[in-house]
N, C-alpha and C positions, 0 to 999 in steps of 0.2 A: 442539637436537633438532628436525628436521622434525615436520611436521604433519602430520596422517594422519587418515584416515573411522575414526572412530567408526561400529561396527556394530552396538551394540545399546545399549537404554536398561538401565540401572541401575537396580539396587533399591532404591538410596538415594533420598531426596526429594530432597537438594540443593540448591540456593538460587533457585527460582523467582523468591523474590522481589524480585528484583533485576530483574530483567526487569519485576517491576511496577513498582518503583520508578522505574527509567528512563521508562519509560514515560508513567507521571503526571507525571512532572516536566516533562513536553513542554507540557502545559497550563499553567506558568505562562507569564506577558509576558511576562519578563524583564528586563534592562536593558539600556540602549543605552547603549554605550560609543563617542566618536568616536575616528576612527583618521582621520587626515591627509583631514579634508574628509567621512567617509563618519560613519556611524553605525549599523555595526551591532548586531544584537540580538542579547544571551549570554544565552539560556534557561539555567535550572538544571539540565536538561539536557547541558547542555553543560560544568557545573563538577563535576558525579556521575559523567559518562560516562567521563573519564580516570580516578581512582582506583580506580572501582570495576573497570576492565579491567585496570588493574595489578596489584589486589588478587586478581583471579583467574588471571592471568597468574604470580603470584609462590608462590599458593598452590598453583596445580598444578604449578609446578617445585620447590617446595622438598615438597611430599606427594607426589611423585612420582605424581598422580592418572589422570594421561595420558589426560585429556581434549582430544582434538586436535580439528584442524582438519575436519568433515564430508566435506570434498568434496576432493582433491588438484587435481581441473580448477577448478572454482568457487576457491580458493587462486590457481590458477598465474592463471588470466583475470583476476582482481581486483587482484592484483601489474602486470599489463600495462595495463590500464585506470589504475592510478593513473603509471603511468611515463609514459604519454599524456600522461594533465594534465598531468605535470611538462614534459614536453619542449614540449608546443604553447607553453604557460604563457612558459618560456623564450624559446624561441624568437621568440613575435608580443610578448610583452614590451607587449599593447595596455592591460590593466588586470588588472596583478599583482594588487591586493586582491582582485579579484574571481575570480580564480586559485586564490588560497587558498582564499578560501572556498567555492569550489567541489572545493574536494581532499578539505578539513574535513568538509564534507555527504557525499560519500563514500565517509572514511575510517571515520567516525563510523557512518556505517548500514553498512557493508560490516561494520566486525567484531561490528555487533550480531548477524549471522547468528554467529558463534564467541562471543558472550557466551550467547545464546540457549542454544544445543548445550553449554556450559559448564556452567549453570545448572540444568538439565531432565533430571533423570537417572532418572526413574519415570514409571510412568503416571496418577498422582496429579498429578505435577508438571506434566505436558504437562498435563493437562487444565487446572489452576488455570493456567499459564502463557496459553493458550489464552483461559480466562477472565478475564485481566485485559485482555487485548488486545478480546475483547468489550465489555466493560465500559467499557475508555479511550472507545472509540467510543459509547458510551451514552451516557458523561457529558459527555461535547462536545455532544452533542445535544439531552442533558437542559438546558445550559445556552442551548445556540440557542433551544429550543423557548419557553422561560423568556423569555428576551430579545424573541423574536416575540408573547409574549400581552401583554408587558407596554407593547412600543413599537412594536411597528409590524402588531400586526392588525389596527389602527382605520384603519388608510391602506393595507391592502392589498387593498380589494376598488377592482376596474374600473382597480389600477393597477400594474405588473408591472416597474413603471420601479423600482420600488422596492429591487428585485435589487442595484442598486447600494448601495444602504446597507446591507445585510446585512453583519456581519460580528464576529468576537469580537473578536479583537485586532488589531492593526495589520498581525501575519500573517496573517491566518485570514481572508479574504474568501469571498466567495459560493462559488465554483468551486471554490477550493481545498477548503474545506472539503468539497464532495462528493467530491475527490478522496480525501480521508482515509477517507469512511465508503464508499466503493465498494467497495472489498476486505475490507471487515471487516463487512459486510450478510451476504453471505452464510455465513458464517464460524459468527453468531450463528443462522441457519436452521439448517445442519448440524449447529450445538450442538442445536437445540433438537430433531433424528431421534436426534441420539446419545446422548441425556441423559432421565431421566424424571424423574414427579414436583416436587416444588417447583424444581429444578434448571432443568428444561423449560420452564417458565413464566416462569423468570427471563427463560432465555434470546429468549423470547417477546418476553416487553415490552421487552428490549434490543434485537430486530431492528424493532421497531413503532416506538422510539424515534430508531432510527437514520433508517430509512423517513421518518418525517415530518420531520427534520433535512434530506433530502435534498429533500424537499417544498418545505422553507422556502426551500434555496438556488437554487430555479428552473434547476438547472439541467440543461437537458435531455440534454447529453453524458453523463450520467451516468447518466441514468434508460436511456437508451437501452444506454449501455452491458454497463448489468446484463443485460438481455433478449437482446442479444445475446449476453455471457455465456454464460446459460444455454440457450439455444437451441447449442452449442457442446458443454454438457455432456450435451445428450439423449441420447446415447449411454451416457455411463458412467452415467448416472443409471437408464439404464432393465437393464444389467449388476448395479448396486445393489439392484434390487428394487423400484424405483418402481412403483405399482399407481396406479389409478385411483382408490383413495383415498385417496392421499395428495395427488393434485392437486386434491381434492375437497374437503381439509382447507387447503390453502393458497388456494383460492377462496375460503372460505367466512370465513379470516383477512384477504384482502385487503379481501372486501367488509366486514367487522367495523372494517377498519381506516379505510376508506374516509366510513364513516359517524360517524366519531370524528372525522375532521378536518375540519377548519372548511372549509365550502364554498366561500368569500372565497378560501382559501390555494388549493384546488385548481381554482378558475375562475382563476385570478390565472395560475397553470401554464398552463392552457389558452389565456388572453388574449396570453402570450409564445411561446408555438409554434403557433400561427395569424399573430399578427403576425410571427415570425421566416420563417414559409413565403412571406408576400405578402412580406418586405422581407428578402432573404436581408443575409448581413454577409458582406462581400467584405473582413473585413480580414484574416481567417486565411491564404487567399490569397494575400493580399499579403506575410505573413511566411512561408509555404511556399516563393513564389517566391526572395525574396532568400536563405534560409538556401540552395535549392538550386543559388542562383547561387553565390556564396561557397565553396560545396564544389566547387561545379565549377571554380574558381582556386585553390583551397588544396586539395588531394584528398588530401591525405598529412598534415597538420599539422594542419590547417583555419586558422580564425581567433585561437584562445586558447579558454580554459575558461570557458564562461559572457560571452564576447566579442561573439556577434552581434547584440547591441542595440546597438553601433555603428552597424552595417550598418542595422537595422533604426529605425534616427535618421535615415537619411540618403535609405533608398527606400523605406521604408515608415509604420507608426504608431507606432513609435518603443516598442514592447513591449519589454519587456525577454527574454523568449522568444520561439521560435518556433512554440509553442501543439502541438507534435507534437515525440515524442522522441525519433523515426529522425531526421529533418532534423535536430533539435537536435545530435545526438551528431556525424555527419555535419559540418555546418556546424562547429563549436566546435572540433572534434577531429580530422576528419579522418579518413581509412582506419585510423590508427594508434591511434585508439579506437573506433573506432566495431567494426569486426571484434569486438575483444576484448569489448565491452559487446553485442551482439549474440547472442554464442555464449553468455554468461551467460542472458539471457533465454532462449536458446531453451534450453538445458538446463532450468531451472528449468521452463520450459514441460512439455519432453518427460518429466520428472520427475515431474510434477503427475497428466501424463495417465498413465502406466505405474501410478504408486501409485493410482487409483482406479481402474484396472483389476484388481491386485494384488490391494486390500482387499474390492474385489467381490467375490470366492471367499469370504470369510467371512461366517459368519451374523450374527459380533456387530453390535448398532449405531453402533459406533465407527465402519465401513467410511463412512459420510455425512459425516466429518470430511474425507478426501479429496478429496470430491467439492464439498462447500463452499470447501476452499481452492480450487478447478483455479474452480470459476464466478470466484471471487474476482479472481482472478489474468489471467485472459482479458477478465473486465469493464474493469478497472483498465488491462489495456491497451490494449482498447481507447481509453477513456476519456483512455488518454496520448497517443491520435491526435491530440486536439483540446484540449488544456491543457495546461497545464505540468504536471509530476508529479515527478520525478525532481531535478529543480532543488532541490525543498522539501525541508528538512532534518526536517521530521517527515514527510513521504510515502517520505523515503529511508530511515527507520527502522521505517515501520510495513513499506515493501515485503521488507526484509531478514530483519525477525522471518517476516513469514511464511511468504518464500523456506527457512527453517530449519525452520517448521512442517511445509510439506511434507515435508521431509528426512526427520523427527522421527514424522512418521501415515505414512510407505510400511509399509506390513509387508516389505517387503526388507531393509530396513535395521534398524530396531527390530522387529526380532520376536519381543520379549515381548511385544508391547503387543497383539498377537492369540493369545496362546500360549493366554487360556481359552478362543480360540473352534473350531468344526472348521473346518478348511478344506475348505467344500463353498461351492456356489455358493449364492449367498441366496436364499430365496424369497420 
């Protein structure tokens, strides 16, 4: 039976929490199993994620629940992007293992967008769904923050070198880890216009939480990113109802915030982008050029999936990325994924921005969910200019929940989820 847009949410609750569970299971280490020379690492994540999609896969074919696929173009492009991998993969034959697990990363986030939309059938459930996704991001940060009082606040003042030792696990270093909390920052803000009471304040101290996570990770691609961001969203935000005091209420949290965090951490910030200004790093550079050389001799295939640290062994610093995730797709894949992963993002983009235009017209405060994903979504990409992002098998899973998020707060598409509000422009 084909797959088909789901147009509206259900009044059933449905199994959100499966979506949490997945989710937290990202935070364990896991195990590292060798495979012929390599060692890679199988999160629990990763032994939850199969059953549990079979188990909804089986349960909607035999309940006849006919929970399909959101989107029939996002289905058809996601089908052509894995057929990519498959054929480059074949084809350059330069590091099958690293082939797979690049199909694995995402096959796995691609159908968390169809778990997600599987799962989330009320407005109860978007919201708690919503909420654990704030919350994953909390609790990463709750445990960075923990890690930074306990080991390394006494050696971060006057020393910014330190950036290097940041890190949870053997995945989770400095950057990446801002990479995860960049789209889920703003996320927990728009919770906190769309939510009151104890609810508001949660979501408070999880966007404060996250904030000084990204403090700790020094890293400036991402602080920058958000700001761009949201300079991005001034339009639908001021369509929302944005007033002057509400930027008045978020000045007066940053300075609250500002004054909580140890001044060590945020001179430490300051000491790395003054010296990053006097001493630029010319190595990103270096792997822009070689991934764009590589595409320019493979234009249709590229290199193989996740291949150009070859390349980048040989004329450049030997990164296993190419730090930007046009180049990267480009180089790796070639015309033959890169089109199809291209038109993905920009759907998702041009979606993000329609739906907080959409939900604008309503008075409810739901409509700032909208506009917190579309910041999220435009930071994050930017932020993918200059890191890896996509490579990572939890950044491919948090991008895909939220890619569904969107789907899930249009009022186009779920329009019970504004049905108590009028549809007049907000004031």
């Amino acid at each position: 039976m084909p797959l088909k847009t789901r147009t509206t949410v259900h009044k059933d609750g449905g199994q959100w929490w499966l979506v949490a569970l997945l989710l937290f299971s990202m935070l364990t280490e896991g195990l590292v199993i060798p495979v012929f020379g390599r060692a890679p690492n199988l999160s629990l994540f990763d032994l939850l994620f199969p059953p549990i999609f079979l188990y909804l896969l089986i349960r909607d074919v035999l309940g006849n629940v006919h929970v399909r696929f959101p989107d029939k173009w996002i289905l058809f492009l996601g089908i052509a992007y894995f057929m990519a991998h498959l054929l480059s993969m074949l084809v350059n034959y330069l590091d099958i293992l690293r082939g797979v697990v690049a199909i694995k990363i995402f096959v796995f986030g691609f159908l968390m967008y169809w778990v997600v939309a599987a799962t989330v059938r009320s407005k109860p459930a978007l919201e708690r769904a919503t909420s654990s996704l704030v919350f994953w991001g909390a609790i990463m940060a709750i445990v960075l923050i923990a890690r930074f009082l306990a080991e390394w606040s006494s050696t971060v003042q006057g020393n910014y070198e330190i950036k290097d030792q940041i890190e949870l696990t053997d995945w989770a270093r400095s950057n990446y880890l801002a990479a995860l909390l960049v789209p889920i920052v703003p996320i927990a803000v728009g919770s906190s216009f769309a939510k009151s009471g104890f609810a508001r304040f949660a979501m408070i101290m999880a966007a404060a939480a996250m904030s000084f996570g990204l403090l700790i990770t020094m890293s400036k691609g991402a602080i920058l990113s958000l700001f761009l961001g949201s300079l991005c969203a001034i339009p639908v935000l001021r369509q929302c109802g944005m007033k002057m005091r509400h930027l008045a209420i978020l000045l007066v949290c940053i300075v609250a915030f500002l004054l909580i965090v140890p001044t060590d951490l945020i001179s430490a910030n300051y000491d790395l982008a003054v010296y990053r200004a006097g001493n630029p790093d010319f190595n990103r550079l270096d792997l822009w050029r070689v991934a764009w050389q590589q595409f320019l001799k493979n234009p249709i295939l590229g290199v193989g999936p996740y291949c150009i640290y070859i390349y980048n062994q040989q004329f450049a610093n030997g990164d296993l990325y190419s730090h930007n995730f046009i180049l990267n797709a480009l180089a790796d894949l070639g015309l033959t994924g890169a089109i199809p992963f291209f038109a993905i993002v920009w759907i998702v983009i041009r979606r993000s921005y329609t739906s907080c235009k959409a939900a604008a017209k309503y008075s409810t405060p739901l409509r700032w969910m909208p506009a917190g994903l579309f910041i999220g979504l435009t930071a994050t990409l930017f932020h993918g200019m200059v890191e890896p992002t996509f490579q990572g098998r939890e950044y491919s899973v948090i991008f895909w929940v939220c890619a569904c998020l969107i789907y899930l707060y249009d009022p186009r598409k779920s329009s019970a989820l504004y049905s108590m509000a009028s549809p007049h422009a907000a004031r």
